[in-house]
Backbone as CSV, one residue per row, in Angstrom:
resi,resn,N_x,N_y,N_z,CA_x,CA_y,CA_z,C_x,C_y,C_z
1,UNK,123.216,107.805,150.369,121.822,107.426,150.346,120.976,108.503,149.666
2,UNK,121.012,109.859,150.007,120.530,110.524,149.626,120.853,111.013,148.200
3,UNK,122.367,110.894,147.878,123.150,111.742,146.696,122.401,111.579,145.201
4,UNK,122.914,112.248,144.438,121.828,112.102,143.022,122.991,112.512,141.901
5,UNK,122.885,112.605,140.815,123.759,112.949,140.060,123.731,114.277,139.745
6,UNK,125.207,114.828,139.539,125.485,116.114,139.562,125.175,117.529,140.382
7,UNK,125.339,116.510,141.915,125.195,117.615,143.198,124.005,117.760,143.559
8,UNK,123.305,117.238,143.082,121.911,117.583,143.164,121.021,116.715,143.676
9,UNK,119.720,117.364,144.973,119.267,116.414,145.692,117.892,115.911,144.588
10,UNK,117.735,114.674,144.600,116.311,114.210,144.023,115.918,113.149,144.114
11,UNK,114.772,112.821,143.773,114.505,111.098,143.647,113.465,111.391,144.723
12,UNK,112.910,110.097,144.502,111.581,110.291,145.744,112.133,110.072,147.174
13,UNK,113.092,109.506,147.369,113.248,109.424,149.228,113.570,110.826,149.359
14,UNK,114.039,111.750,148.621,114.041,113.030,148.996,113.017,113.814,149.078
15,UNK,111.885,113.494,148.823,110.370,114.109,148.732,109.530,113.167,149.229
16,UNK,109.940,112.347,149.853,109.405,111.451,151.075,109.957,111.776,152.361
17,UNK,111.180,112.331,152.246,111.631,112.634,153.612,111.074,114.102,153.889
18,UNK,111.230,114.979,152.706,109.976,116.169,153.029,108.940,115.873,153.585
19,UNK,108.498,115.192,152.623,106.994,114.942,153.417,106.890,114.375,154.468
20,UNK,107.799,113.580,155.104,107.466,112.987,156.564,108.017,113.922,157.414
21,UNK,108.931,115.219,157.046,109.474,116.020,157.935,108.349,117.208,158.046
22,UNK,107.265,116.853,156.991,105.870,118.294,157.380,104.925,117.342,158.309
23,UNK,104.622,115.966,158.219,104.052,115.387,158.577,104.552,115.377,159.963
24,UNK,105.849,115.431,160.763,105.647,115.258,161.798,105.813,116.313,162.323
25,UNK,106.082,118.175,161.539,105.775,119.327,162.145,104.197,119.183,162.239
26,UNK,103.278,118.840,161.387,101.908,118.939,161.680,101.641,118.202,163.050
27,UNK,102.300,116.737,163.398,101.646,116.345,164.744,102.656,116.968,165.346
28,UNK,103.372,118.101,165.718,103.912,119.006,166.458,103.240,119.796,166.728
29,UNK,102.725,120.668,165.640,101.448,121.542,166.124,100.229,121.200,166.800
30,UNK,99.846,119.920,166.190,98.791,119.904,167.011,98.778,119.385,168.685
31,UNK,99.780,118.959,168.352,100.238,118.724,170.491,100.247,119.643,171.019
32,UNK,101.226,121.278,170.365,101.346,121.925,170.962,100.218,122.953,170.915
33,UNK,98.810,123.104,170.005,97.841,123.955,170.095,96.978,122.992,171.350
34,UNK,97.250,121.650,170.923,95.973,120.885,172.017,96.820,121.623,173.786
35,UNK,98.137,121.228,173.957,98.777,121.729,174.799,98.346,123.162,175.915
36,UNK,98.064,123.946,174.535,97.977,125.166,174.957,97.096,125.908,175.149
37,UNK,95.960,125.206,173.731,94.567,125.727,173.946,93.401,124.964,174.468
38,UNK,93.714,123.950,174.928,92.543,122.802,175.327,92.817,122.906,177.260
39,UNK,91.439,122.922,177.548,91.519,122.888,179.160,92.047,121.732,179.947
40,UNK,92.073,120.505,178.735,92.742,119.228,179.527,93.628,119.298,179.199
41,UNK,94.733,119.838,177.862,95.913,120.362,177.529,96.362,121.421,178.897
42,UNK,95.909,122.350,178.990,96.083,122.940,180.356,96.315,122.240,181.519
43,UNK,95.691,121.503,181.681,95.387,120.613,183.025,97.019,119.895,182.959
44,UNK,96.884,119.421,181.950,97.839,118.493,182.176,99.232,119.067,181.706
45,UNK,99.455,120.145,181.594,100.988,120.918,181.409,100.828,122.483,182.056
46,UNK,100.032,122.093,183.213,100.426,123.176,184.253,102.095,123.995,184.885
47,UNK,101.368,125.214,184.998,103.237,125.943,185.378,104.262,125.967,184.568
48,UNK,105.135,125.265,184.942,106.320,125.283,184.574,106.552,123.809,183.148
49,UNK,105.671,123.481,183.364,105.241,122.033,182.266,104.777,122.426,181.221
50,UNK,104.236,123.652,181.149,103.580,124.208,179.756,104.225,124.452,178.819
51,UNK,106.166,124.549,179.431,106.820,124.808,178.467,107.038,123.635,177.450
52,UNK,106.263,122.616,177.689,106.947,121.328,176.654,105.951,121.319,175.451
53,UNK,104.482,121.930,175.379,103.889,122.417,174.073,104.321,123.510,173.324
54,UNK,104.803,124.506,174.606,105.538,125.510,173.531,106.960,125.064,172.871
55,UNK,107.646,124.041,172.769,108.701,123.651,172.764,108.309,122.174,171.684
56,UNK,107.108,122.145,171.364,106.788,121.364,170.534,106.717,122.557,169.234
57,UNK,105.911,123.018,169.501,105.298,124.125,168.684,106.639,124.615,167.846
58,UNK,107.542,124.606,168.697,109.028,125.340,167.764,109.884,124.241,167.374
59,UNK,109.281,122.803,167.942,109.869,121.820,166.703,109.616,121.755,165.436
60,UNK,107.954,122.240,165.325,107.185,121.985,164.498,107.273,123.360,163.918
61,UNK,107.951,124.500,163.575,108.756,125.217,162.960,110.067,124.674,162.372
62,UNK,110.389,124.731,163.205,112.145,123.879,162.593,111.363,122.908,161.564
63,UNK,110.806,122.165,161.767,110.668,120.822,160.848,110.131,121.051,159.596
64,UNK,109.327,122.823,159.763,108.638,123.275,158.518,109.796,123.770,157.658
65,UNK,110.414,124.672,157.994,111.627,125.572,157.865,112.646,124.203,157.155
66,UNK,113.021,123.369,157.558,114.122,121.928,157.561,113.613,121.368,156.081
67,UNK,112.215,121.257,155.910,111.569,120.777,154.625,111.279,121.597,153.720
68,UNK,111.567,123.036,154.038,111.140,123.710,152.769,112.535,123.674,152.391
69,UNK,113.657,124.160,153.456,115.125,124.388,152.746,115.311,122.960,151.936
70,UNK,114.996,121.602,152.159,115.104,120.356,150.963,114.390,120.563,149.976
71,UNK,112.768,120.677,150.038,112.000,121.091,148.766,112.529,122.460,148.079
72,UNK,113.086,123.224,148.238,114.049,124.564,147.180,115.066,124.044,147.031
73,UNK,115.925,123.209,148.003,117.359,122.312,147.166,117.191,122.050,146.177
74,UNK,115.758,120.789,146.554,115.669,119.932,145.005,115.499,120.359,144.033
75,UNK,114.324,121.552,144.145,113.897,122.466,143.030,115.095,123.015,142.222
76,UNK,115.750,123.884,143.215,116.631,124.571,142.426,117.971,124.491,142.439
77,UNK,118.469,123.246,142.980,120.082,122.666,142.800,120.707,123.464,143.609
78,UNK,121.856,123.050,143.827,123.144,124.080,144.596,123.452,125.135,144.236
79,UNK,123.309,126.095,145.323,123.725,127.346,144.886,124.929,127.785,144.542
80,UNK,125.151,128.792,143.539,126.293,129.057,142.891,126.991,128.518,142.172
């Protein structure tokens, strides 16, 4: 589905799947800033529950991190 000719990732579902993999680190972050910095974010992930915004927050790393390593694939082909 993804493959392209000569090893190499491209074509737009590959820069659609980037983009929906920043798109859903962005609503990661913002769950996990509303989570963390909002008093009804507070309210409602008290104690030991607070860990599920911070645990958003580092999805929404991974997912940044996950889409840049595809956007430099595509860019710059397989290494070596």
């Amino acid at each position: 589905m993804l493959a392209a000719p000569a090893g190499r990732l491209g074509g737009i579902r590959v820069r659609a799947l980037a983009l929906s993999l920043v798109a859903a680190a962005m609503a990661c972050f913002a769950f996990a800033v509303w989570g963390l910095k909002t008093p009804a974010g507070r309210r409602a992930f008290d104690e030991m529950a607070g860990i599920i915004p911070m645990a958003a927050g580092l999805a929404g790393v991974l997912l940044c991190v996950a889409a840049l390593a595809i956007w430099l694939w595509r860019i710059f082909g397989r290494p070596g």
